[in-house]
N, CA, C and O atoms as a GROMACS GRO file, in nm:
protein
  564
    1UNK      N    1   1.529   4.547  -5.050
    1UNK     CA    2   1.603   4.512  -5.170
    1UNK      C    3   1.752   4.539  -5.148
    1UNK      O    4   1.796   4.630  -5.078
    2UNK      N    5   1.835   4.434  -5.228
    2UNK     CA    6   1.980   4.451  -5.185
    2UNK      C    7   2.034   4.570  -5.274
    2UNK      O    8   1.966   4.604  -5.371
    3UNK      N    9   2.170   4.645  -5.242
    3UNK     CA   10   2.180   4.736  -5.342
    3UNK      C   11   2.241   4.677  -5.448
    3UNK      O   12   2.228   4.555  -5.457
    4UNK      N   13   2.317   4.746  -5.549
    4UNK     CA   14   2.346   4.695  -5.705
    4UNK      C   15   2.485   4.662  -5.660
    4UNK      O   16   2.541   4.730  -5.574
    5UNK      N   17   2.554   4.534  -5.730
    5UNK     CA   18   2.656   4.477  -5.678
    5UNK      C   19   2.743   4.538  -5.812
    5UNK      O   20   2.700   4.563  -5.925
    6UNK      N   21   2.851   4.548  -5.768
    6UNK     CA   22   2.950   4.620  -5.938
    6UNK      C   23   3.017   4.525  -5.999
    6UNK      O   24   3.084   4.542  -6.102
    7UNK      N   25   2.999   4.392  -5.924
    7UNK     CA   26   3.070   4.280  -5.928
    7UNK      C   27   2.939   4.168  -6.028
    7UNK      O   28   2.962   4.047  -6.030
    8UNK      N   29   2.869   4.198  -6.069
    8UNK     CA   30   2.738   4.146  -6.142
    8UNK      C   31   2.820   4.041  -6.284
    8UNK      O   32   2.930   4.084  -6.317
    9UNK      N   33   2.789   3.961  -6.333
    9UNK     CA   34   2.855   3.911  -6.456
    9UNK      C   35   2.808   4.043  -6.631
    9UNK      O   36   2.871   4.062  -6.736
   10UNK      N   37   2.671   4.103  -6.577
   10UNK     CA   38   2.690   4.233  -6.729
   10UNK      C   39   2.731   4.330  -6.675
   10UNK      O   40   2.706   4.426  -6.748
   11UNK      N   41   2.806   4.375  -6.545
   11UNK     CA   42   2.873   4.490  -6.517
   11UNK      C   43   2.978   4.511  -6.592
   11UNK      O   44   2.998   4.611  -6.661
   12UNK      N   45   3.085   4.366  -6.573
   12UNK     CA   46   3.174   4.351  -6.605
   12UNK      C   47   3.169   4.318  -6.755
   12UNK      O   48   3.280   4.320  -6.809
   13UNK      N   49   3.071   4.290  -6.828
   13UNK     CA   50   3.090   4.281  -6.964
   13UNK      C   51   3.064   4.395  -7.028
   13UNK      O   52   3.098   4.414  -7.144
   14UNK      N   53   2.968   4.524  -6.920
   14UNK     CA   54   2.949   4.638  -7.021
   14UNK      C   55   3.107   4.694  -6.979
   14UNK      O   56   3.145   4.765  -7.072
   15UNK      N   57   3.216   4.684  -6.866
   15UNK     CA   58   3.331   4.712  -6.851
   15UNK      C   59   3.432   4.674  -6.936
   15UNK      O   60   3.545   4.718  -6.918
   16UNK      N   61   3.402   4.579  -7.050
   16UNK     CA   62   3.503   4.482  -7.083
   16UNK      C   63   3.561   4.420  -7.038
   16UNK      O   64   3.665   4.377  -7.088
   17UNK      N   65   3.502   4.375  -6.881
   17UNK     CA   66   3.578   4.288  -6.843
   17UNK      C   67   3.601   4.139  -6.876
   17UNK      O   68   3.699   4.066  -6.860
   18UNK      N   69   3.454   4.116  -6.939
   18UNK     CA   70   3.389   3.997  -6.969
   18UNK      C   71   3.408   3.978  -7.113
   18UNK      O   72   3.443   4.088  -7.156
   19UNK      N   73   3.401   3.891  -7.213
   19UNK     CA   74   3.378   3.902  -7.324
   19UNK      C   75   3.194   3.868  -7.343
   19UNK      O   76   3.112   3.809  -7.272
   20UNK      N   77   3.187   3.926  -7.451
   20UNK     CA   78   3.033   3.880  -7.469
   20UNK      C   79   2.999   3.890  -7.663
   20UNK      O   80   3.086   3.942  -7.734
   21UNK      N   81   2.895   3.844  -7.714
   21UNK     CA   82   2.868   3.862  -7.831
   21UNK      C   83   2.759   3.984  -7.849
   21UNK      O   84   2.636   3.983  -7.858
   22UNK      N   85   2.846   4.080  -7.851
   22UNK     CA   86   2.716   4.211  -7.870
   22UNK      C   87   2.661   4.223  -8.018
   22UNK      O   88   2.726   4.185  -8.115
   23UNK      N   89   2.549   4.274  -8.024
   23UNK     CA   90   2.451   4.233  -8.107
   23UNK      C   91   2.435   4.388  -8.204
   23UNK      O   92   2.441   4.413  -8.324
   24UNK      N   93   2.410   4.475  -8.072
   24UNK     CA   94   2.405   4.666  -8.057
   24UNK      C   95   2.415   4.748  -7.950
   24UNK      O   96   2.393   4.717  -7.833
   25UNK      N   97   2.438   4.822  -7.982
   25UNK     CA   98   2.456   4.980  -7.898
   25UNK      C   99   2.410   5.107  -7.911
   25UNK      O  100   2.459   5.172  -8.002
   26UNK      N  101   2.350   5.144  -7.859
   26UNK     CA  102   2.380   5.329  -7.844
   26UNK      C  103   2.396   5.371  -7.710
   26UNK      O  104   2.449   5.300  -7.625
   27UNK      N  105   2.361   5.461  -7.694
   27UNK     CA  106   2.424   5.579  -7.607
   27UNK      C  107   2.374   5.502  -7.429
   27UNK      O  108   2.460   5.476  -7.345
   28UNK      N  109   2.285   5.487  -7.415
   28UNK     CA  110   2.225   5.403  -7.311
   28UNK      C  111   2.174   5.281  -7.313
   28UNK      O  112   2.104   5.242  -7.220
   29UNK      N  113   2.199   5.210  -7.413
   29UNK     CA  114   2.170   5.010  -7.393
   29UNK      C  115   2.268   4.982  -7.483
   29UNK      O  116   2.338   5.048  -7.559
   30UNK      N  117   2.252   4.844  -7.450
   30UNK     CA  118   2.344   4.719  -7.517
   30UNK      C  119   2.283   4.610  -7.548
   30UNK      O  120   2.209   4.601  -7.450
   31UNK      N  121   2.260   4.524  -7.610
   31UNK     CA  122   2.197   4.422  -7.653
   31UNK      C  123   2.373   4.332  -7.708
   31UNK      O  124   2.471   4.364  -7.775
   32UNK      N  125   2.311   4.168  -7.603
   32UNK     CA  126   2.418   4.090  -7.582
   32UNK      C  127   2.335   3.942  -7.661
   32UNK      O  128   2.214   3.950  -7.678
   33UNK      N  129   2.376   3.870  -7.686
   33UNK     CA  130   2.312   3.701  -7.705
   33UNK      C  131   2.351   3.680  -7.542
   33UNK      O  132   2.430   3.726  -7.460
   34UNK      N  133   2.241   3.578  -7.551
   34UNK     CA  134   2.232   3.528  -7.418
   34UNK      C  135   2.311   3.399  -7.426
   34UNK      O  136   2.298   3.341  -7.534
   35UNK      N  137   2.391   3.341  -7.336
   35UNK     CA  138   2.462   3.235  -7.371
   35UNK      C  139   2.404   3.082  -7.373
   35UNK      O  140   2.425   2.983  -7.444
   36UNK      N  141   2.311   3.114  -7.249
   36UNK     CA  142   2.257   3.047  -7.241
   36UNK      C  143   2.083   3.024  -7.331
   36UNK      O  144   1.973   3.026  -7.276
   37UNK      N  145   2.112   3.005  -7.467
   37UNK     CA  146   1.924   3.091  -7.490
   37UNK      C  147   1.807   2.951  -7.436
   37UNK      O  148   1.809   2.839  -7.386
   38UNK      N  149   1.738   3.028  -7.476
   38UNK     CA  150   1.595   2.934  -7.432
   38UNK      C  151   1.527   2.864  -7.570
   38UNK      O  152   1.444   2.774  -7.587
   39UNK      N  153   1.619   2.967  -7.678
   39UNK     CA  154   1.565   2.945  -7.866
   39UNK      C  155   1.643   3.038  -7.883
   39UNK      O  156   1.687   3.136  -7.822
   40UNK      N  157   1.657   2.963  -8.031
   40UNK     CA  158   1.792   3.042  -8.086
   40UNK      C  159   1.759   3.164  -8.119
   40UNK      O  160   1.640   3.193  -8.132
   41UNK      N  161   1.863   3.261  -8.139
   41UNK     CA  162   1.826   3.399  -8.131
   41UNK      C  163   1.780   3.478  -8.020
   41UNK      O  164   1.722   3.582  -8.049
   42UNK      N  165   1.796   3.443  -7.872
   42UNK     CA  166   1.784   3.450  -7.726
   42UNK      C  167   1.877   3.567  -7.734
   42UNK      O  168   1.995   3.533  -7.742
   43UNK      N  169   1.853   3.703  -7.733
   43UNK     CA  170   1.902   3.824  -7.722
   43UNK      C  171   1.879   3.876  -7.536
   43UNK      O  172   1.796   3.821  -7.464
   44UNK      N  173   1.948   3.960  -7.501
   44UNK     CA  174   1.913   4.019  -7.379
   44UNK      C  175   1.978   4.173  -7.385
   44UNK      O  176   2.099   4.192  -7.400
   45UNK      N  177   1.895   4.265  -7.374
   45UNK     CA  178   1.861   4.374  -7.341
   45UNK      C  179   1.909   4.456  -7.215
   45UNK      O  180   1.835   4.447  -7.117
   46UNK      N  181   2.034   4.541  -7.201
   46UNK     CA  182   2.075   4.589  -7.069
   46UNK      C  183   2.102   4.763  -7.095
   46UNK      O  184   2.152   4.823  -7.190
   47UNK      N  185   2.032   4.822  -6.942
   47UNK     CA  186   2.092   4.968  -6.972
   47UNK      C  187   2.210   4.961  -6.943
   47UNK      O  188   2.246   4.864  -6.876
   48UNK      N  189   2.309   5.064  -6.986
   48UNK     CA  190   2.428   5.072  -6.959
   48UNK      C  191   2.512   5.098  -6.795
   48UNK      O  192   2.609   5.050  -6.737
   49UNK      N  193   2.358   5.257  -6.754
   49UNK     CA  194   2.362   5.238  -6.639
   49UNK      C  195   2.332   5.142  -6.528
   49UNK      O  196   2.249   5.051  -6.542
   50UNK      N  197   2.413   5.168  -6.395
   50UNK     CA  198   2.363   5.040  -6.324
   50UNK      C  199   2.259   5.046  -6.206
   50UNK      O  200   2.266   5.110  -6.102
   51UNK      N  201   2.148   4.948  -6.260
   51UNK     CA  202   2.070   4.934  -6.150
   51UNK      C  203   1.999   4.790  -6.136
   51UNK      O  204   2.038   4.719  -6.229
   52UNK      N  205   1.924   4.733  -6.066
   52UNK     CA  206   1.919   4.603  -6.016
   52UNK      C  207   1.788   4.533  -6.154
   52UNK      O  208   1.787   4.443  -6.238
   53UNK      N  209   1.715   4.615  -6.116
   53UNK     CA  210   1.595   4.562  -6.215
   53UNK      C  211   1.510   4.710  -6.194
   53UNK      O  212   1.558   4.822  -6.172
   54UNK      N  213   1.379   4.672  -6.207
   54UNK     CA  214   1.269   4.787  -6.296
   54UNK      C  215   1.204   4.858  -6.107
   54UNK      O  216   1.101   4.912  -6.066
   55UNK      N  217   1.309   4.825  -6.058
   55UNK     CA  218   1.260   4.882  -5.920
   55UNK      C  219   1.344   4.974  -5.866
   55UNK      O  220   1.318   5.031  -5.760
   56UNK      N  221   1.467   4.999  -5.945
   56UNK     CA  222   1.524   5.091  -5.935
   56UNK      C  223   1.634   5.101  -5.986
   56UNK      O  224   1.752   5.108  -5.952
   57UNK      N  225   1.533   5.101  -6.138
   57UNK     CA  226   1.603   5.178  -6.316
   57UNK      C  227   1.534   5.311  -6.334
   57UNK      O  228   1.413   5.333  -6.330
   58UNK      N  229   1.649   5.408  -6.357
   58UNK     CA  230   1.618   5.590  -6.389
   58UNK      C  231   1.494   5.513  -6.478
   58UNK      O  232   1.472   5.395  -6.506
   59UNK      N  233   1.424   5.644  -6.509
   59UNK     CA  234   1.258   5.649  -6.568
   59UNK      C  235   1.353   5.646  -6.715
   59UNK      O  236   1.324   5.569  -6.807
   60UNK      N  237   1.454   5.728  -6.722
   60UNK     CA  238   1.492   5.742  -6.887
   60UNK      C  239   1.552   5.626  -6.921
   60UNK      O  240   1.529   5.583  -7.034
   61UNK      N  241   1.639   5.555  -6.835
   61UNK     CA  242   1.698   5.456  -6.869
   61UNK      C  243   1.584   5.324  -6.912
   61UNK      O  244   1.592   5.256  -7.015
   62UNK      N  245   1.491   5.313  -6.818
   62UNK     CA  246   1.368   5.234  -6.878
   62UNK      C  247   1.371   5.254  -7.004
   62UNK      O  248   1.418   5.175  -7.086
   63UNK      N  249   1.294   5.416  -7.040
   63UNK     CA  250   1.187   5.431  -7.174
   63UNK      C  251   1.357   5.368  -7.282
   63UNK      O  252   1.343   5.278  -7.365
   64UNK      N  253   1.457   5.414  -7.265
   64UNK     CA  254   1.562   5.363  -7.334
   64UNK      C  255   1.559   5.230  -7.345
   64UNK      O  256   1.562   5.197  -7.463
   65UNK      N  257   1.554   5.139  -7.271
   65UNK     CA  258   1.558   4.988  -7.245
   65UNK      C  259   1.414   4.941  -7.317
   65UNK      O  260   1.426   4.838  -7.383
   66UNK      N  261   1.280   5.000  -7.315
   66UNK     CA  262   1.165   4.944  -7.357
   66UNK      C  263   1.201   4.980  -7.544
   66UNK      O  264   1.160   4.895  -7.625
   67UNK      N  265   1.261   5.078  -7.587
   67UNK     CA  266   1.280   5.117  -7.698
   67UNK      C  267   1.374   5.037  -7.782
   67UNK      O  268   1.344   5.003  -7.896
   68UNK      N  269   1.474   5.010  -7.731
   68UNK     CA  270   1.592   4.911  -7.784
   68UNK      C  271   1.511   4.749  -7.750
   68UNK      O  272   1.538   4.670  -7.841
   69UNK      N  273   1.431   4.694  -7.653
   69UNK     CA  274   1.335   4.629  -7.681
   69UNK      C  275   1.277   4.602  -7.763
   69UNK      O  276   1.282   4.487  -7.807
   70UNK      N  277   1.192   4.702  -7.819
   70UNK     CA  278   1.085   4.695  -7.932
   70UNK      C  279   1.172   4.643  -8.067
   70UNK      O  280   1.133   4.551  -8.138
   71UNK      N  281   1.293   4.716  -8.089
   71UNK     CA  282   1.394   4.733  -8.175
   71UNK      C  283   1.454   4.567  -8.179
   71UNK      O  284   1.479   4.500  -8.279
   72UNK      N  285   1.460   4.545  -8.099
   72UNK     CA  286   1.519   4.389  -8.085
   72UNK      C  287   1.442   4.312  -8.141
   72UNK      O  288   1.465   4.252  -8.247
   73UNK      N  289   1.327   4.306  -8.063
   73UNK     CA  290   1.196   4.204  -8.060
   73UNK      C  291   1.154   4.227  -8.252
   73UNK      O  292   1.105   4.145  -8.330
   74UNK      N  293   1.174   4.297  -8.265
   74UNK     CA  294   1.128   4.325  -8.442
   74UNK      C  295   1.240   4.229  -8.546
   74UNK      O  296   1.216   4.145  -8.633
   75UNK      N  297   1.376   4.290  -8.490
   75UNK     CA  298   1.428   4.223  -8.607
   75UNK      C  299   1.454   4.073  -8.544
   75UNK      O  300   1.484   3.989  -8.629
   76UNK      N  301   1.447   4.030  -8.422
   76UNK     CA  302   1.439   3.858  -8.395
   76UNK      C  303   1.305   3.807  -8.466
   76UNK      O  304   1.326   3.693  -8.507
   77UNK      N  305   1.182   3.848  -8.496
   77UNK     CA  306   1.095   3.816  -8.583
   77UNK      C  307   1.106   3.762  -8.706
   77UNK      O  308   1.057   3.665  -8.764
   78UNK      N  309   1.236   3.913  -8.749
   78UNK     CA  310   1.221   3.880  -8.896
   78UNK      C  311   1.319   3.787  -8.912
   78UNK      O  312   1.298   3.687  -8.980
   79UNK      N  313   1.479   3.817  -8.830
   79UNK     CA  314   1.546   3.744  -8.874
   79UNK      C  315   1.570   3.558  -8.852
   79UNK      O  316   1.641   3.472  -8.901
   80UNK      N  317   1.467   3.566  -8.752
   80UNK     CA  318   1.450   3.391  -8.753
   80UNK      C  319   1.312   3.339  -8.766
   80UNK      O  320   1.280   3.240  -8.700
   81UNK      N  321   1.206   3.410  -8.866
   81UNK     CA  322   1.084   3.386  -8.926
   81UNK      C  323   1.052   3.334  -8.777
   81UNK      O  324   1.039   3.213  -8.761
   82UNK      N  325   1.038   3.417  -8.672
   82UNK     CA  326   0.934   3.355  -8.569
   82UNK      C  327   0.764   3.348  -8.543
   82UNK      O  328   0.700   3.452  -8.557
   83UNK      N  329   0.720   3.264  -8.518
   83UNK     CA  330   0.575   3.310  -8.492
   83UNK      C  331   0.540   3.410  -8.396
   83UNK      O  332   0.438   3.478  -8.410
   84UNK      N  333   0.621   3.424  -8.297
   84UNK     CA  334   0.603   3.555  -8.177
   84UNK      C  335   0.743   3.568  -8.108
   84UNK      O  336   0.838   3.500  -8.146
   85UNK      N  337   0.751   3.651  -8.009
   85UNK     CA  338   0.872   3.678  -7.935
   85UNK      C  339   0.800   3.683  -7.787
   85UNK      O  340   0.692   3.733  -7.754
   86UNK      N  341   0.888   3.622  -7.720
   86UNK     CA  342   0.806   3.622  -7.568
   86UNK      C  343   0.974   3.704  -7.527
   86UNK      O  344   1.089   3.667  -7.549
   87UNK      N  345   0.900   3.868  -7.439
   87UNK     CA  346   0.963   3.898  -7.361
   87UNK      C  347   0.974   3.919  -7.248
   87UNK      O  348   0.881   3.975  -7.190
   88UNK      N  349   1.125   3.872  -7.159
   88UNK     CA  350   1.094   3.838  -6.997
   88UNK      C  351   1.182   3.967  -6.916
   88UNK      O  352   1.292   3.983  -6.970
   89UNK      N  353   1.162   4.047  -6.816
   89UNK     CA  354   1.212   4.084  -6.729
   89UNK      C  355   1.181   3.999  -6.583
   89UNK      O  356   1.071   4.013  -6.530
   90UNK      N  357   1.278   3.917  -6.526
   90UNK     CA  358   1.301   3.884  -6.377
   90UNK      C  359   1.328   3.967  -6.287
   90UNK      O  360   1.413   4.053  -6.310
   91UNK      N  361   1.245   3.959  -6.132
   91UNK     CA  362   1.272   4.116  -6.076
   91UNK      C  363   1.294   4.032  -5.951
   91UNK      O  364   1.187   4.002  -5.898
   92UNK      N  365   1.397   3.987  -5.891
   92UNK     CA  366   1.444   3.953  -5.754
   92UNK      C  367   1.422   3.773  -5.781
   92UNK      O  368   1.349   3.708  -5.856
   93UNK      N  369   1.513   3.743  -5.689
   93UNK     CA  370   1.531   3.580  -5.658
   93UNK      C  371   1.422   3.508  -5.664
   93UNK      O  372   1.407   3.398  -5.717
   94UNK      N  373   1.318   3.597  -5.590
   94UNK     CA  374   1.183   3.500  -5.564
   94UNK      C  375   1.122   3.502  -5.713
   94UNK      O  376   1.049   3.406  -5.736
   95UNK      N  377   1.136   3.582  -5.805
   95UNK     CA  378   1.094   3.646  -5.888
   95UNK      C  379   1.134   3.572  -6.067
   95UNK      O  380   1.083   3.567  -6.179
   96UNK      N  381   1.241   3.534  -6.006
   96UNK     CA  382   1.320   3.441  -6.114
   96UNK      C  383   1.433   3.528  -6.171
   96UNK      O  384   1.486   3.521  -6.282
   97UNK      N  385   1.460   3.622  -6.057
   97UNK     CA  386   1.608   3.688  -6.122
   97UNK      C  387   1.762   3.614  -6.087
   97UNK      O  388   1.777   3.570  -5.973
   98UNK      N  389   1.876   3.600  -6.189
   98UNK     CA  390   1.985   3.514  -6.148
   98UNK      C  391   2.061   3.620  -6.161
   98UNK      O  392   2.129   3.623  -6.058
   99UNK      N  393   2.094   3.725  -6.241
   99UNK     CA  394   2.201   3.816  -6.283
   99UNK      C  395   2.101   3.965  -6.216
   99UNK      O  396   1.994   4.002  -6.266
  100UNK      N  397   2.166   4.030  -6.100
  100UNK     CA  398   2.127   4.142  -6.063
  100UNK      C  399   2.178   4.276  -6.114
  100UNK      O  400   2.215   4.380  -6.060
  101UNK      N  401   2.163   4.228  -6.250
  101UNK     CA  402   2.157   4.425  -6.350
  101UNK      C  403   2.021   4.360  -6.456
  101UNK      O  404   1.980   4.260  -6.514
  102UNK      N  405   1.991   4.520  -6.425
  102UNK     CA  406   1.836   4.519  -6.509
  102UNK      C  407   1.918   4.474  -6.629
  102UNK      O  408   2.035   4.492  -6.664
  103UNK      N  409   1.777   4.388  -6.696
  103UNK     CA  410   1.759   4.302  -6.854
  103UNK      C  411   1.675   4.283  -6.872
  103UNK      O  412   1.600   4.268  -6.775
  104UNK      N  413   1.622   4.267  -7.006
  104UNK     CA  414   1.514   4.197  -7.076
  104UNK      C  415   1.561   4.084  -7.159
  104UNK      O  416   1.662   4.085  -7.229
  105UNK      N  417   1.470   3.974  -7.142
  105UNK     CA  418   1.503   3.883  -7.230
  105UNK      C  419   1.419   3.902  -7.402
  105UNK      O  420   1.306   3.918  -7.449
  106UNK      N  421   1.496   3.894  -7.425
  106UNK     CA  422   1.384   3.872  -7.585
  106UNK      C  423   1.432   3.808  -7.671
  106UNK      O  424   1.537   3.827  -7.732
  107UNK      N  425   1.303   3.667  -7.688
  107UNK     CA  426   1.309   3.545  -7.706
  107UNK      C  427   1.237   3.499  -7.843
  107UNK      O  428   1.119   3.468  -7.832
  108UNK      N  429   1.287   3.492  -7.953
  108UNK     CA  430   1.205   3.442  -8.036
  108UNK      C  431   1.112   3.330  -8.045
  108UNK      O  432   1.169   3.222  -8.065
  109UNK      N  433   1.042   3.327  -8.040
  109UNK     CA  434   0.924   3.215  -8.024
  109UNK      C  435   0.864   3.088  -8.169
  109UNK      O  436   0.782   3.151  -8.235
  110UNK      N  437   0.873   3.016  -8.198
  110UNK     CA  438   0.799   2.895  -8.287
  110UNK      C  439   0.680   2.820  -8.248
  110UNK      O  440   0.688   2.751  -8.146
  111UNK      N  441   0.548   2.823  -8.330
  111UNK     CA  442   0.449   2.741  -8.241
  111UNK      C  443   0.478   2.610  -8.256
  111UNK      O  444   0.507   2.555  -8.362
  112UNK      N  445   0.467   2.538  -8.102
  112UNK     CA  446   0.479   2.438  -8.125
  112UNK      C  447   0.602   2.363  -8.030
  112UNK      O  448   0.607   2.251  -7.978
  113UNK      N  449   0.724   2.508  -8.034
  113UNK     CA  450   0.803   2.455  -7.979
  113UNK      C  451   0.843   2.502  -7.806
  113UNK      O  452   0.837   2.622  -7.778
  114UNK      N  453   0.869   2.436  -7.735
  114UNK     CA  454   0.880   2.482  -7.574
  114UNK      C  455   0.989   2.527  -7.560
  114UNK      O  456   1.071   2.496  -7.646
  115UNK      N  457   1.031   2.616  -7.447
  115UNK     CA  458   1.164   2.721  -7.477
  115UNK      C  459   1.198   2.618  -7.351
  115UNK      O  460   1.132   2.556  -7.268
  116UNK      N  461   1.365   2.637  -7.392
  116UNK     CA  462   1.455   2.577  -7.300
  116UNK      C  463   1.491   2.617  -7.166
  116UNK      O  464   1.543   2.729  -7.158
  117UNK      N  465   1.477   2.552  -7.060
  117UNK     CA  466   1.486   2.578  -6.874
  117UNK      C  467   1.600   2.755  -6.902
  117UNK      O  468   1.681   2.794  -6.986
  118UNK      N  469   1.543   2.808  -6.785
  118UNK     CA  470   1.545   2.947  -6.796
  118UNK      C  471   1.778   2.925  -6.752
  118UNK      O  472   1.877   2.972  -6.808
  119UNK      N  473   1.765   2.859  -6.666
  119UNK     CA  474   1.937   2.832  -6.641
  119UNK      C  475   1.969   2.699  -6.717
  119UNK      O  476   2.019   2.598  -6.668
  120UNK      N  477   1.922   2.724  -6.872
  120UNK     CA  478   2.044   2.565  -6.907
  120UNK      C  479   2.128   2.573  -6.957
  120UNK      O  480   2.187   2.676  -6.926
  121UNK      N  481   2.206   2.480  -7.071
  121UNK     CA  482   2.325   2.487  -7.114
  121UNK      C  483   2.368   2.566  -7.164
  121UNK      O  484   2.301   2.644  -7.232
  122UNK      N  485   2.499   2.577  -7.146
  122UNK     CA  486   2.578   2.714  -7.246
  122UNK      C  487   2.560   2.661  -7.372
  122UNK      O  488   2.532   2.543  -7.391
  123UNK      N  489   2.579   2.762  -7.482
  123UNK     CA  490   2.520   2.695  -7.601
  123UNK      C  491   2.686   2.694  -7.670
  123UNK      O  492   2.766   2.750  -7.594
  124UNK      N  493   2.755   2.635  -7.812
  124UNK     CA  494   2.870   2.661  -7.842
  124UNK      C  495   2.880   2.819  -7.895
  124UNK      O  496   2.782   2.871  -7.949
  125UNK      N  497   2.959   2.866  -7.883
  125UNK     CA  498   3.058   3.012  -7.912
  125UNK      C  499   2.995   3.037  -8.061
  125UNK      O  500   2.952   3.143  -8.105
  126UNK      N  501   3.003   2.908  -8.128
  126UNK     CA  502   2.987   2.936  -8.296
  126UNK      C  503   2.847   2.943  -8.312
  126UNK      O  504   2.819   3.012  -8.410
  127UNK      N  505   2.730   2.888  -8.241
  127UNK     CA  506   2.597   2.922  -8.256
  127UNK      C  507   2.559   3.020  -8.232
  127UNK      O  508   2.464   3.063  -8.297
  128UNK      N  509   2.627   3.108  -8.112
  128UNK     CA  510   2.587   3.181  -8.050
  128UNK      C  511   2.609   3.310  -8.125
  128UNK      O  512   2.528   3.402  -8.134
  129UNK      N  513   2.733   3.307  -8.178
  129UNK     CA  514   2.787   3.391  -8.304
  129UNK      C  515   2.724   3.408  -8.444
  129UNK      O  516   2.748   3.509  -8.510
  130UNK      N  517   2.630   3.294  -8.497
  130UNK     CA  518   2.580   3.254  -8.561
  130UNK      C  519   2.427   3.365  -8.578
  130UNK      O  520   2.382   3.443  -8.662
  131UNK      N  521   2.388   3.312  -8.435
  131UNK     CA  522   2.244   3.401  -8.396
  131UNK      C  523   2.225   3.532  -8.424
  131UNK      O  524   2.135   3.593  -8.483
  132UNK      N  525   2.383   3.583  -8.341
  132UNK     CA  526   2.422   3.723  -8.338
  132UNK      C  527   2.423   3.792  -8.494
  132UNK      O  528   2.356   3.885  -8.540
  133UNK      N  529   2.488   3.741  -8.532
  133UNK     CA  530   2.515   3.762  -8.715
  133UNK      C  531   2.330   3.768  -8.804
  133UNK      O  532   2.308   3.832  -8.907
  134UNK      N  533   2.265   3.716  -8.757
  134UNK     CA  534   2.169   3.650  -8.800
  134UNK      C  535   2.079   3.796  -8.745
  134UNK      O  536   1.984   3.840  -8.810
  135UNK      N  537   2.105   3.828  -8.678
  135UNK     CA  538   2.051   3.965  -8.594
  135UNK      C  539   2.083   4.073  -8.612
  135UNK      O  540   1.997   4.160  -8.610
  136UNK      N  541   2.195   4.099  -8.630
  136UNK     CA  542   2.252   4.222  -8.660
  136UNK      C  543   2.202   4.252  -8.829
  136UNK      O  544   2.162   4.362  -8.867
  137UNK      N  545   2.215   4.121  -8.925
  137UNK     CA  546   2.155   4.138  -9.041
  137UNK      C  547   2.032   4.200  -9.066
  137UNK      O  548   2.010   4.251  -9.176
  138UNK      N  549   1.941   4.200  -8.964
  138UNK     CA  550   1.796   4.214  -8.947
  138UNK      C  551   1.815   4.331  -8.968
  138UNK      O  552   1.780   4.402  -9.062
  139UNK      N  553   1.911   4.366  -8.819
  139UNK     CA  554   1.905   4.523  -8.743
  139UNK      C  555   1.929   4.611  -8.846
  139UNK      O  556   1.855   4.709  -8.856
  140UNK      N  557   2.047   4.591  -8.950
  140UNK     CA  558   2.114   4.677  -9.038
  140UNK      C  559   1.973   4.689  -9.199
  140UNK      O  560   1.996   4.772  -9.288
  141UNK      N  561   1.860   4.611  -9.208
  141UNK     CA  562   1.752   4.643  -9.286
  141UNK      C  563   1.656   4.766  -9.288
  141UNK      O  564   1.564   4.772  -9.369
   0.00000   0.00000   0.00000
């Protein structure tokens, strides 16, 4: 396995280097909109610390990351009346990983409807803002 690059695209956004639409925080995760979602309300899940994926994320930083998970996956339920939430961790290239810092995807789900190619379009700034708002409303219930 390669080691953790510092140069990653959520390194630099948990740095500020990046801008991003953050959703929440505490002390060890961040929860971002994904720019690209798969369905609206496409949240992603990052520890703060850095490591590649679930092959070598601290044990605490996990149970932190599965917790702000659960926390996510609840209010994307409520706040976009989904029928389920499908959540994804990618673990290496072969694996379907594109961004090498651990994440979870968590994806609100509709029956019926098929989620959008895992690399497609950027979505506009104002939807994406939209989602976010739409989420954080949840979070703050």
């Amino acid at each position: 396995m390669s080691e953790y690059d510092n140069d990653n695209i959520f390194a630099k956004i948990l740095r500020g280097e990046l801008p991003s639409e953050m959703v929440y925080e505490d002390d060890a995760t961040v929860v971002i909109m994904d720019i690209m979602p798969r369905s609206p309300g496409h949240a992603l899940v990052l520890p703060k610390a850095p490591s590649r994926n679930i092959f070598d994320i601290a044990p605490a930083d996990l149970t932190a990351v599965t917790s702000t998970t659960q926390k996510i996956a609840r209010a994307a339920r409520e706040a976009f009346e989904a029928d389920g939430v499908t959540i994804q961790h990618f673990v290496e290239a072969p694996g379907g990983q594109v961004v090498f810092h651990t994440h979870w995807h968590v994806i609100p789900r509709f029956e019926g409807v098929a989620l959008k190619p895992h690399t497609g379009e950027i979505a506009p700034a104002e939807q994406v803002k939209a989602n976010a708002d739409k989420l954080r409303a949840a979070l703050a219930l």
